[in-house]
PDB file of N, CA, C and O in Angstrom:
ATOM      1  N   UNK A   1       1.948  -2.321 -15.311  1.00  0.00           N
ATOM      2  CA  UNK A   1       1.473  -1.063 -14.784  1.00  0.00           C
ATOM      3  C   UNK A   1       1.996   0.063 -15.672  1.00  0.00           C
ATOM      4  O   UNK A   1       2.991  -0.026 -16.391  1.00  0.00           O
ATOM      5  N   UNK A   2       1.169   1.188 -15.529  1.00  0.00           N
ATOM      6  CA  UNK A   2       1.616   2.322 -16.664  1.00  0.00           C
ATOM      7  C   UNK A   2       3.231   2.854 -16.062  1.00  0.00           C
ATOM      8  O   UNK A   2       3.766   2.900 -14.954  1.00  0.00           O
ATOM      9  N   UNK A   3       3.574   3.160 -17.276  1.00  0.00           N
ATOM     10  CA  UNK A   3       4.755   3.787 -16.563  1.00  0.00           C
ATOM     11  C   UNK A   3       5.010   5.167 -15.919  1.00  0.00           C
ATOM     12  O   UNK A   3       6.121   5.615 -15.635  1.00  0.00           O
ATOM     13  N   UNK A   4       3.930   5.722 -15.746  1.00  0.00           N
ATOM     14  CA  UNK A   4       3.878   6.558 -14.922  1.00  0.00           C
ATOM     15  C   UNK A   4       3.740   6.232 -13.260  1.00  0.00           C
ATOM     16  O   UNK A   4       4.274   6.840 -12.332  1.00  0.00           O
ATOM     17  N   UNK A   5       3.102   5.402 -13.228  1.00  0.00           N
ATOM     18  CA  UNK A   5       3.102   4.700 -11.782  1.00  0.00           C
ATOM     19  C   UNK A   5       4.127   3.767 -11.026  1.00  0.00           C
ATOM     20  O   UNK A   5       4.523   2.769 -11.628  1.00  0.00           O
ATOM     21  N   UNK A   6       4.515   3.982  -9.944  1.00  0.00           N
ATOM     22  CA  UNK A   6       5.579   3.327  -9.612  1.00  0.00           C
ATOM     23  C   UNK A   6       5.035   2.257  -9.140  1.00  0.00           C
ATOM     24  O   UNK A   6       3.826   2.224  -8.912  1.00  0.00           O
ATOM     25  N   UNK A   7       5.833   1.219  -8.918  1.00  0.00           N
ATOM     26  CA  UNK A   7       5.453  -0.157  -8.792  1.00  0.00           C
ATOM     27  C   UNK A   7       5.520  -0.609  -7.384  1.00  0.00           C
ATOM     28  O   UNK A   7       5.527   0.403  -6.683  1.00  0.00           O
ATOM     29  N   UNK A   8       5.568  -1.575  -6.730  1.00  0.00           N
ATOM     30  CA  UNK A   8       4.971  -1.590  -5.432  1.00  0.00           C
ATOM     31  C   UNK A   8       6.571  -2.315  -5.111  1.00  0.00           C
ATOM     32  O   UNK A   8       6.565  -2.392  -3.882  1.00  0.00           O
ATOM     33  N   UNK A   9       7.403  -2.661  -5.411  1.00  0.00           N
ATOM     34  CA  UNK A   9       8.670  -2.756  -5.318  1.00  0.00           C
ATOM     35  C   UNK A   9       9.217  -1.281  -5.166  1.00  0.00           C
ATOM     36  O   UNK A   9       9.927  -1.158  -4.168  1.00  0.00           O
ATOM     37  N   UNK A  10       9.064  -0.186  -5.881  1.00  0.00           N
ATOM     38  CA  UNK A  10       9.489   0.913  -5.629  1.00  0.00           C
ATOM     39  C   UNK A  10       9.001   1.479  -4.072  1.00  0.00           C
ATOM     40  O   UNK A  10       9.562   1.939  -3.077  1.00  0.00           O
ATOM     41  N   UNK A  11       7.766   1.187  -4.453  1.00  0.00           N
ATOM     42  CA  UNK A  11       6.828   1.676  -2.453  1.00  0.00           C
ATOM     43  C   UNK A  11       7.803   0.891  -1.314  1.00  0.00           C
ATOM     44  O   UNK A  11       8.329   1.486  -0.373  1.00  0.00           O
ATOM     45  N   UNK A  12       7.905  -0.159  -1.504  1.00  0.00           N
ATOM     46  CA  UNK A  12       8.841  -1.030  -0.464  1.00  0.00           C
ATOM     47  C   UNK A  12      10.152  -0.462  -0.131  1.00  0.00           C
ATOM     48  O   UNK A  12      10.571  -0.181   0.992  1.00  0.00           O
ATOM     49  N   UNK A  13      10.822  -0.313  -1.420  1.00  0.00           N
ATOM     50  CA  UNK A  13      11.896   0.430  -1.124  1.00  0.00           C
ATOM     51  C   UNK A  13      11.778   1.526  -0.405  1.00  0.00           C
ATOM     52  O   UNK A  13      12.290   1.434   0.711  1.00  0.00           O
ATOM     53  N   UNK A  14      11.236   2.621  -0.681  1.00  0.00           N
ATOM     54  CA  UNK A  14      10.406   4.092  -0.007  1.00  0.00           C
ATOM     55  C   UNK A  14      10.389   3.271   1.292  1.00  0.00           C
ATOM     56  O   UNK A  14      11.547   3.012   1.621  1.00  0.00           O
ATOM     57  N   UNK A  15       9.501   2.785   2.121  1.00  0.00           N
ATOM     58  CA  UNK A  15       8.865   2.128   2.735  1.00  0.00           C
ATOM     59  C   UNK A  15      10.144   1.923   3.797  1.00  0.00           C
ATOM     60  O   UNK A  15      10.318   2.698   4.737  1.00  0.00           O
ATOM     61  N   UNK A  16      10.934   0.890   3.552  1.00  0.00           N
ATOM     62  CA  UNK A  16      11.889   0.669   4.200  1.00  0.00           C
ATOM     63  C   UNK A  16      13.583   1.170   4.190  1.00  0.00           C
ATOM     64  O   UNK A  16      14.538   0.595   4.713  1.00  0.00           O
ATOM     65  N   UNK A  17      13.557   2.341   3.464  1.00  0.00           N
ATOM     66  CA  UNK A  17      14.746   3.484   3.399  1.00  0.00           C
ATOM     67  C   UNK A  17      14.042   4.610   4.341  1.00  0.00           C
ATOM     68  O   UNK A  17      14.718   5.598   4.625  1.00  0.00           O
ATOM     69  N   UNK A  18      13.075   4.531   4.702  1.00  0.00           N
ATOM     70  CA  UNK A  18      12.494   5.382   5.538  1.00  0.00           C
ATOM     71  C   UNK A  18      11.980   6.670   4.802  1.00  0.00           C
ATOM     72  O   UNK A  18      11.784   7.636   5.539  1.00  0.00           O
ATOM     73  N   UNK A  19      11.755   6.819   3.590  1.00  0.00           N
ATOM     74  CA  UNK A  19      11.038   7.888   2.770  1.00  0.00           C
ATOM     75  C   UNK A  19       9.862   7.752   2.661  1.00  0.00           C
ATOM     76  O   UNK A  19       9.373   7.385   1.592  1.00  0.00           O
ATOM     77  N   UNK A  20       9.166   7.999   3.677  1.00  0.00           N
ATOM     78  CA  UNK A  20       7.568   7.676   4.079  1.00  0.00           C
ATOM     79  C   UNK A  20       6.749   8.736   3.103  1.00  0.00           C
ATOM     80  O   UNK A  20       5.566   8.511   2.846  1.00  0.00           O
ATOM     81  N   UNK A  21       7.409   9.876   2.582  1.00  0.00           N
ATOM     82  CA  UNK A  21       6.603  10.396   2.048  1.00  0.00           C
ATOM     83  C   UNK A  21       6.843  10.247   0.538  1.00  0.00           C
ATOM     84  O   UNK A  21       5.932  10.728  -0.135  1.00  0.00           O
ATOM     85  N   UNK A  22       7.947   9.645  -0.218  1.00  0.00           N
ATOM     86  CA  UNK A  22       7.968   9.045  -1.027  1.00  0.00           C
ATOM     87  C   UNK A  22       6.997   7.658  -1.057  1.00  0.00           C
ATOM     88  O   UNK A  22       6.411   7.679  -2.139  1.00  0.00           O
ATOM     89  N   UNK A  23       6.638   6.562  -0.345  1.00  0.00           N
ATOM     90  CA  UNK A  23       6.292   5.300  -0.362  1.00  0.00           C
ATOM     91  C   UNK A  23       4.205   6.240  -0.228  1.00  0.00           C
ATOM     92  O   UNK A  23       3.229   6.005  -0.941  1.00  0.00           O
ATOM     93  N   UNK A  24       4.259   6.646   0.263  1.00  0.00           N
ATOM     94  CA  UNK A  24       2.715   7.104   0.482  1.00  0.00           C
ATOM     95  C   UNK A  24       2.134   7.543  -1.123  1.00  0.00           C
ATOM     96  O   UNK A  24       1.166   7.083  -1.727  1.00  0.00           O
ATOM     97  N   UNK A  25       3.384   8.894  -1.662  1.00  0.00           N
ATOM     98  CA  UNK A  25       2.929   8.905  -2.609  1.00  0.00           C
ATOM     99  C   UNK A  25       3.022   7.882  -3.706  1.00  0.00           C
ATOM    100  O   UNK A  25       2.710   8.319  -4.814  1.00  0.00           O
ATOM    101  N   UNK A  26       3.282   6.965  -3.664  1.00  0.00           N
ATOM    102  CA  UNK A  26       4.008   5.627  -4.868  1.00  0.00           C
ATOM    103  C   UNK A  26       2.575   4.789  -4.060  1.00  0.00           C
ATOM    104  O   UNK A  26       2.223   3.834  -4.752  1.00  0.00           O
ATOM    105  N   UNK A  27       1.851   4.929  -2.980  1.00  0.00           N
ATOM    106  CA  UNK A  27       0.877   3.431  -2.835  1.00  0.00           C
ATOM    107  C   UNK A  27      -0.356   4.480  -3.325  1.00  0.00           C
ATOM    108  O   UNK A  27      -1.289   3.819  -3.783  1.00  0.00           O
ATOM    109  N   UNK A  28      -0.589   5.793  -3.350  1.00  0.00           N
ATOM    110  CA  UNK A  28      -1.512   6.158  -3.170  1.00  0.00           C
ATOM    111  C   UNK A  28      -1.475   6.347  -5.196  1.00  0.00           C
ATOM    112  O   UNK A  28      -2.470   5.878  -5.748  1.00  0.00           O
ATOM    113  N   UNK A  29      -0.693   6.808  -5.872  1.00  0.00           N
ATOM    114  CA  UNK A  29      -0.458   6.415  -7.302  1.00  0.00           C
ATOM    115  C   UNK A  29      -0.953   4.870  -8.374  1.00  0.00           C
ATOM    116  O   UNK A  29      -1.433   4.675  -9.491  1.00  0.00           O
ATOM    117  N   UNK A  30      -0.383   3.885  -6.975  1.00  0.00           N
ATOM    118  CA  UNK A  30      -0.625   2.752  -7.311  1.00  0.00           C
ATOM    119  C   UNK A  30      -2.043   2.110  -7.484  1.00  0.00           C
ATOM    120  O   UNK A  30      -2.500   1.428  -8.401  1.00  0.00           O
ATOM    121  N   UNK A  31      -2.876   2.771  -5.702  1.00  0.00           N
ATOM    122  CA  UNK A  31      -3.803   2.981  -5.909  1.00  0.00           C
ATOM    123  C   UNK A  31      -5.096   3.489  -6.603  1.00  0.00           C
ATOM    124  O   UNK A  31      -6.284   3.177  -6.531  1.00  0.00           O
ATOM    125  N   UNK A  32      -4.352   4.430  -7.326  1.00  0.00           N
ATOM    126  CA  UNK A  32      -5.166   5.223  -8.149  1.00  0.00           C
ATOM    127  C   UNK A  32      -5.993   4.710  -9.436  1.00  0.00           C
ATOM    128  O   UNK A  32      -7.101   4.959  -9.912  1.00  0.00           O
ATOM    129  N   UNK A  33      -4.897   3.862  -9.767  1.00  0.00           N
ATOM    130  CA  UNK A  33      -4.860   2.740 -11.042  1.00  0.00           C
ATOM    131  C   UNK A  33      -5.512   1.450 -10.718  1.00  0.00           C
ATOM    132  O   UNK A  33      -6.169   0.903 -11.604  1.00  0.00           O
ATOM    133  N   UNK A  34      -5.406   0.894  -9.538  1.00  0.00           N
ATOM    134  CA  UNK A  34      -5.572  -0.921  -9.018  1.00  0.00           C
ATOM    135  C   UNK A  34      -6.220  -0.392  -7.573  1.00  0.00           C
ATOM    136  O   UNK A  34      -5.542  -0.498  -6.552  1.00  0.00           O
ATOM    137  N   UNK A  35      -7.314   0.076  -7.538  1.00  0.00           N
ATOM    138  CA  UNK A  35      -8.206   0.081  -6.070  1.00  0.00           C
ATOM    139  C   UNK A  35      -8.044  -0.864  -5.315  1.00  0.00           C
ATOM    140  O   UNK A  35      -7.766  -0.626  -4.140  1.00  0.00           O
ATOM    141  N   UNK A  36      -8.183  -2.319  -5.815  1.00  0.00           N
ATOM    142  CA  UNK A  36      -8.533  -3.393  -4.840  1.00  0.00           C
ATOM    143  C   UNK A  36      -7.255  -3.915  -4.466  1.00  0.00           C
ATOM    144  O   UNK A  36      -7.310  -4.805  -3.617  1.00  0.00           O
ATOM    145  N   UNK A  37      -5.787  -3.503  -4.998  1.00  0.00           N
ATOM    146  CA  UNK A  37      -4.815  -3.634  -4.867  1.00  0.00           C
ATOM    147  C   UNK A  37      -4.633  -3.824  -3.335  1.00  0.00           C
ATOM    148  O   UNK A  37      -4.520  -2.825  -2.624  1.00  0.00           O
ATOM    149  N   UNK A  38      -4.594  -5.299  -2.709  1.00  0.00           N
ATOM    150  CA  UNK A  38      -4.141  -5.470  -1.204  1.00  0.00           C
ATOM    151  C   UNK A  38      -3.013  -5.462  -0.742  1.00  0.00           C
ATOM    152  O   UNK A  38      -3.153  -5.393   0.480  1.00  0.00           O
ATOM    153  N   UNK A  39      -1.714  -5.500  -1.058  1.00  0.00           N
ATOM    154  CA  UNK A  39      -0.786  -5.156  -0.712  1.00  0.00           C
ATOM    155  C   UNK A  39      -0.261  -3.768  -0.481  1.00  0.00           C
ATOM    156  O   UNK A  39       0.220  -3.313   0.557  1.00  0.00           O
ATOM    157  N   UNK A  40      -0.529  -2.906  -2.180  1.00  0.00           N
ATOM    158  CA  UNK A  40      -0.827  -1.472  -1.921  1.00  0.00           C
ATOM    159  C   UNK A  40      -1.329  -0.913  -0.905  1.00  0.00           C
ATOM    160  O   UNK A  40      -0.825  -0.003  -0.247  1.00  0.00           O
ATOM    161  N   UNK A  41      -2.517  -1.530  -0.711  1.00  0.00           N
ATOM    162  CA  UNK A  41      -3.321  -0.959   0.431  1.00  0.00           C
ATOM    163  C   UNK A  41      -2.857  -1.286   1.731  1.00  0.00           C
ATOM    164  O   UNK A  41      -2.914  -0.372   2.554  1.00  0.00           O
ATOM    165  N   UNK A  42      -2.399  -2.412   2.116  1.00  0.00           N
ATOM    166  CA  UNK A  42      -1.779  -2.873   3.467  1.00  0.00           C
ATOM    167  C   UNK A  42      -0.332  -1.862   3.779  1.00  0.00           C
ATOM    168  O   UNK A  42       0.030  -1.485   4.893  1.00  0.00           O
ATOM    169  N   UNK A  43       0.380  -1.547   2.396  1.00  0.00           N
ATOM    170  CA  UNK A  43       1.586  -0.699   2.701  1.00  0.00           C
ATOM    171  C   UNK A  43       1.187   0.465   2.862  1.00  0.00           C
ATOM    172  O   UNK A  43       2.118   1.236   3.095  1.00  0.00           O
ATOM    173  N   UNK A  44      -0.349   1.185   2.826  1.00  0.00           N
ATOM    174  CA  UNK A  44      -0.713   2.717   2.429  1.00  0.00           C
ATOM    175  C   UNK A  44      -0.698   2.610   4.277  1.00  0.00           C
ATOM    176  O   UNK A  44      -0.039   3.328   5.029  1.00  0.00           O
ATOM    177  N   UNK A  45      -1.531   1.614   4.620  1.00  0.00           N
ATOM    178  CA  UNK A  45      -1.709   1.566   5.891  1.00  0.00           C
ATOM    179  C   UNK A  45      -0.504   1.718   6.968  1.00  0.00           C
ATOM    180  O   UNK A  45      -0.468   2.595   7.831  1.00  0.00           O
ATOM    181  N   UNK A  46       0.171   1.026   6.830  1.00  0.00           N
ATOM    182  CA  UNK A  46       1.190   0.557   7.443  1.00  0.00           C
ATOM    183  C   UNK A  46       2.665   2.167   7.269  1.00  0.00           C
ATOM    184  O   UNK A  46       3.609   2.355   8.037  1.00  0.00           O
ATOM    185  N   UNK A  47       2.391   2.778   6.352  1.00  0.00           N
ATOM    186  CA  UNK A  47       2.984   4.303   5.824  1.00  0.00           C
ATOM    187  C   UNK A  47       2.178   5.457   6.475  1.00  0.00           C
ATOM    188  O   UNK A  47       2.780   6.495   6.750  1.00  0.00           O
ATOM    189  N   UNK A  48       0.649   5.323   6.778  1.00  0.00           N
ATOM    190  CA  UNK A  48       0.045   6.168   7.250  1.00  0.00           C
ATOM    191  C   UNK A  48       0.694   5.991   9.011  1.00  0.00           C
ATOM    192  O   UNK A  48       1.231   6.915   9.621  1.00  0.00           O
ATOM    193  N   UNK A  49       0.456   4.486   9.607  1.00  0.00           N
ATOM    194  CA  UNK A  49       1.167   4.747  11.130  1.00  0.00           C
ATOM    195  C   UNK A  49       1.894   4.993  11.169  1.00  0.00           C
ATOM    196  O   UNK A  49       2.075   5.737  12.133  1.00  0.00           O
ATOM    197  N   UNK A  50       3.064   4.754  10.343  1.00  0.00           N
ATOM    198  CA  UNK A  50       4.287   5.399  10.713  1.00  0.00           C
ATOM    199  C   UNK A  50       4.192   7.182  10.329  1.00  0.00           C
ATOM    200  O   UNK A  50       4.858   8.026  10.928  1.00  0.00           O
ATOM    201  N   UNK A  51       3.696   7.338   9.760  1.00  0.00           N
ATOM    202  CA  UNK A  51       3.198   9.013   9.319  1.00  0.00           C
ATOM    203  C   UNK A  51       2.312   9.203  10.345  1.00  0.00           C
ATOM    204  O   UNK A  51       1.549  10.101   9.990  1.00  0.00           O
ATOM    205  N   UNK A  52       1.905   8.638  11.914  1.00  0.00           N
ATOM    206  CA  UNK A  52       0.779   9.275  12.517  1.00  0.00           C
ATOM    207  C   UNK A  52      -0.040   9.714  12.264  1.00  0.00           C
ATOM    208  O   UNK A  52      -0.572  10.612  12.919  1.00  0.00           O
ATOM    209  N   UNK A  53      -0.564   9.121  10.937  1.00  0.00           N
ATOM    210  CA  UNK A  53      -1.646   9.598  10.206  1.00  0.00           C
ATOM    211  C   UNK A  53      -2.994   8.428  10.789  1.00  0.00           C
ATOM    212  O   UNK A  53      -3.568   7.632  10.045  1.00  0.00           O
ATOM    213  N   UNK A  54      -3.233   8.579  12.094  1.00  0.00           N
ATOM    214  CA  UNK A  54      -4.235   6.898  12.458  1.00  0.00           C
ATOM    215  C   UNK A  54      -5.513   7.057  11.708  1.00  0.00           C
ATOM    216  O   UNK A  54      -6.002   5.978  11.374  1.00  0.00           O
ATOM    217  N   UNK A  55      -6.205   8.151  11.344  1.00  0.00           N
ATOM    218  CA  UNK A  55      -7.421   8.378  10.699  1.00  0.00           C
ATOM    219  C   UNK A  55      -7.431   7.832   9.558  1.00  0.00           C
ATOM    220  O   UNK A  55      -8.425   7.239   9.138  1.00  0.00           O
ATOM    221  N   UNK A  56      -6.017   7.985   8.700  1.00  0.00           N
ATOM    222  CA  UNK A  56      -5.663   7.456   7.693  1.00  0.00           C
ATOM    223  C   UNK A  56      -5.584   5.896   7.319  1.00  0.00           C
ATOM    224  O   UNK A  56      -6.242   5.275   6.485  1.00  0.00           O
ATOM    225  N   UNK A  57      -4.452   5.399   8.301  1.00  0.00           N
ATOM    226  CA  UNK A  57      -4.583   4.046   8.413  1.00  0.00           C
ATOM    227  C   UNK A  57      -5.818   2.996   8.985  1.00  0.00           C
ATOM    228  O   UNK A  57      -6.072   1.856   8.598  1.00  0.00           O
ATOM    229  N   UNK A  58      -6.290   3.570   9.736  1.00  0.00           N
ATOM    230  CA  UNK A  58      -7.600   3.453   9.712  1.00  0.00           C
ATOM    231  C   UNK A  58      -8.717   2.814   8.818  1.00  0.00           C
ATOM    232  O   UNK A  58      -9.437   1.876   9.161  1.00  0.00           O
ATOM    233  N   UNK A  59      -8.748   3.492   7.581  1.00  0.00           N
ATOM    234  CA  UNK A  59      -9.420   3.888   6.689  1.00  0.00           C
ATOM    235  C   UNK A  59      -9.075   2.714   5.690  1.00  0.00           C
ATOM    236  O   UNK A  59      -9.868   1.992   5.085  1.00  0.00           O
ATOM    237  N   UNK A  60      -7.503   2.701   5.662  1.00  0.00           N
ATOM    238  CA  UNK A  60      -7.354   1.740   4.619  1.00  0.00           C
ATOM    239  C   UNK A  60      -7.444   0.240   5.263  1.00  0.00           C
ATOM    240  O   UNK A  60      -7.704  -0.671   4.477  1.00  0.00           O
ATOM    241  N   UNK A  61      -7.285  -0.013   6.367  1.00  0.00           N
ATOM    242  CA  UNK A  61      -7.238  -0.991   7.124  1.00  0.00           C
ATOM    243  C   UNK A  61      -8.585  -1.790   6.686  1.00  0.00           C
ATOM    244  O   UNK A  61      -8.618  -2.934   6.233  1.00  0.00           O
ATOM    245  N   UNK A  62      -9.351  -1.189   6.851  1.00  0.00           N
ATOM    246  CA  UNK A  62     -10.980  -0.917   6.889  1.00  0.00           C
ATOM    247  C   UNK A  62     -11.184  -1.439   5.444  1.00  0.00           C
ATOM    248  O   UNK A  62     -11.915  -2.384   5.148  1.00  0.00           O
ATOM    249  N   UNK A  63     -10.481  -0.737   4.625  1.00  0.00           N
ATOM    250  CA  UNK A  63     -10.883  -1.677   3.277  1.00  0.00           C
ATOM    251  C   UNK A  63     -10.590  -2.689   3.099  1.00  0.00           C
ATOM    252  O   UNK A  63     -11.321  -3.617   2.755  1.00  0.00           O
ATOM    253  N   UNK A  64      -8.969  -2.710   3.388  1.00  0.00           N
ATOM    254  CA  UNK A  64      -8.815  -4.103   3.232  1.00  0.00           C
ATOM    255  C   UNK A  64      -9.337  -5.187   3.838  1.00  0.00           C
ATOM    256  O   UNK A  64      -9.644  -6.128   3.107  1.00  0.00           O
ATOM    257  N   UNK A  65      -9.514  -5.284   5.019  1.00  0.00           N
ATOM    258  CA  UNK A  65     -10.743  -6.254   6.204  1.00  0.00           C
ATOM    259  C   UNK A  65     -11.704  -6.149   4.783  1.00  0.00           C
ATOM    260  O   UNK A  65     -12.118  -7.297   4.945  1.00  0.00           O
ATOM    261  N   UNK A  66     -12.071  -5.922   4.119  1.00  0.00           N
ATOM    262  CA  UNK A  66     -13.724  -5.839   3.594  1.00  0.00           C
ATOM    263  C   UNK A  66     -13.313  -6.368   1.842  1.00  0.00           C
ATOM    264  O   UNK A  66     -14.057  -6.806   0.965  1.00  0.00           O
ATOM    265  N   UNK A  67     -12.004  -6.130   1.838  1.00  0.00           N
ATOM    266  CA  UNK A  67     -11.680  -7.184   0.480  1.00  0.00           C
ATOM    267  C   UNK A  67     -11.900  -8.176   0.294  1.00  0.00           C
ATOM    268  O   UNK A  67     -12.012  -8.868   1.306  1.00  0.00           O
ATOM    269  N   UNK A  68     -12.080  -8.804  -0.925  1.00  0.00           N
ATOM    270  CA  UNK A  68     -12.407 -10.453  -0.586  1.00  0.00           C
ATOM    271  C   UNK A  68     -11.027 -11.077  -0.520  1.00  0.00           C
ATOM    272  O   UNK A  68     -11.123 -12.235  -0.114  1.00  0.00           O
ATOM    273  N   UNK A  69     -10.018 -10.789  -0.726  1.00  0.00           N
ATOM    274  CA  UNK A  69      -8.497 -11.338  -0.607  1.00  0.00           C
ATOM    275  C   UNK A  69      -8.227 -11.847   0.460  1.00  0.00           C
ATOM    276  O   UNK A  69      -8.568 -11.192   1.446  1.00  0.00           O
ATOM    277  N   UNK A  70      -7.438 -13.350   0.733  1.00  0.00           N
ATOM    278  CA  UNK A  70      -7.392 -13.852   2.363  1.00  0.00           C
ATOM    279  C   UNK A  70      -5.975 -13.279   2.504  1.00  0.00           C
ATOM    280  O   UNK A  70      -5.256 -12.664   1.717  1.00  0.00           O
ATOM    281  N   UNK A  71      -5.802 -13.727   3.891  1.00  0.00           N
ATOM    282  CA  UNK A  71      -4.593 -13.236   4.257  1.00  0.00           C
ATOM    283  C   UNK A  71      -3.088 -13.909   3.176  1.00  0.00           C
ATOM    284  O   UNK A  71      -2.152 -13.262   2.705  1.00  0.00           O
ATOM    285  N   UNK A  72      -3.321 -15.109   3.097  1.00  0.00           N
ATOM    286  CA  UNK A  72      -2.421 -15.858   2.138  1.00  0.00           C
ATOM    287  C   UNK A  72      -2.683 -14.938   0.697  1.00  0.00           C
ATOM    288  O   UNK A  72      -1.873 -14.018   0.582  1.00  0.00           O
ATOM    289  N   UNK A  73      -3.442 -15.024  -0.141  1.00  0.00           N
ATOM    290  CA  UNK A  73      -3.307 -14.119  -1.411  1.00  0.00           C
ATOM    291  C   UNK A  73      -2.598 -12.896  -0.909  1.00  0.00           C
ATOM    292  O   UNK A  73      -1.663 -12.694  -1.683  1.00  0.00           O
ATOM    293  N   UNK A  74      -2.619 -12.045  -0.021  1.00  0.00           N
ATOM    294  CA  UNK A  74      -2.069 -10.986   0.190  1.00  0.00           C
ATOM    295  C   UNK A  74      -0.279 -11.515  -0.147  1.00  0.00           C
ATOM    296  O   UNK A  74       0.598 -11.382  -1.000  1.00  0.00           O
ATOM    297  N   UNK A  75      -0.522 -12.152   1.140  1.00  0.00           N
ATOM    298  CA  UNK A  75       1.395 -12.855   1.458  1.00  0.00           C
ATOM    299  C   UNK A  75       1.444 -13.023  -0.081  1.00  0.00           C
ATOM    300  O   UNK A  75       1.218 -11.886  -0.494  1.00  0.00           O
ATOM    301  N   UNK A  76       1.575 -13.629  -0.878  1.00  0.00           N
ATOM    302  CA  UNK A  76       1.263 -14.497  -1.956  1.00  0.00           C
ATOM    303  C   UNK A  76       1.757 -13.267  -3.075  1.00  0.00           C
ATOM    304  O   UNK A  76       2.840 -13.072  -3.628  1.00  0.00           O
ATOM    305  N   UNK A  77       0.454 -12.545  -3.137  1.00  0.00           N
ATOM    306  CA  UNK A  77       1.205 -11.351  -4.225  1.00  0.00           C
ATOM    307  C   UNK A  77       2.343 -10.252  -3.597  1.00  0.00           C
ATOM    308  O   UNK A  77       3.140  -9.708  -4.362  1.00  0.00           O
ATOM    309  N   UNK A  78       2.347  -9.984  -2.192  1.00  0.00           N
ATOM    310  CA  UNK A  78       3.785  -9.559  -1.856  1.00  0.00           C
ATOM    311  C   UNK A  78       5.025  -9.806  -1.973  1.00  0.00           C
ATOM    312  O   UNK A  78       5.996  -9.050  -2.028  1.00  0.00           O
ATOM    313  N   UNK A  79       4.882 -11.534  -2.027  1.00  0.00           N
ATOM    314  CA  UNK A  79       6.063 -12.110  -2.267  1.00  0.00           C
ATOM    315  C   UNK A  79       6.101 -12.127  -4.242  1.00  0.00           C
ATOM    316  O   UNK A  79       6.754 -13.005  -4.806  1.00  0.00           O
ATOM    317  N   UNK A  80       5.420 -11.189  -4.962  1.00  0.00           N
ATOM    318  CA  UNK A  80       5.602 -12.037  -6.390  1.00  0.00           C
ATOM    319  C   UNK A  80       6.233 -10.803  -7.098  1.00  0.00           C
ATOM    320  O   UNK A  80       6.587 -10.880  -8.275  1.00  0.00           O
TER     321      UNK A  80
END
């Protein structure tokens, strides 16, 4: 990934130090670069509920359901 973009290890961290608005901007960056990116997208989601953002999460939820990625590829590249 460019090095301008933070990596989805960085979002996690954000993510679970509780810097929700750090991890939003690091999935939505990530995103910017890797659209179909399902993990990205499952953490944008999962950053928007905790941000009470439901319109938001929503939205990305919505894509991902419509990815062709199964639930295992997801697990799969989260864990890599």
């Amino acid at each position: 990934m460019s090095e301008n973009v933070p990596s989805l290890q960085d979002a996690v961290a954000h993510f679970q130090s509780g810097r929700l608005a750090d991890a939003d901007a690091a999935c939505r960056a990530i995103l910017s670069v890797r659209p179909g990116n399902p993990v990205a997208r499952l953490l944008a989601g999962e950053v928007a509920v905790a941000q009470h953002r439901n319109a938001a999460a929503v939205e990305h939820f919505r894509v991902l359901a419509q990815s062709p990625a199964t639930p295992v590829e997801i697990q799969h590249r989260a864990c890599s």
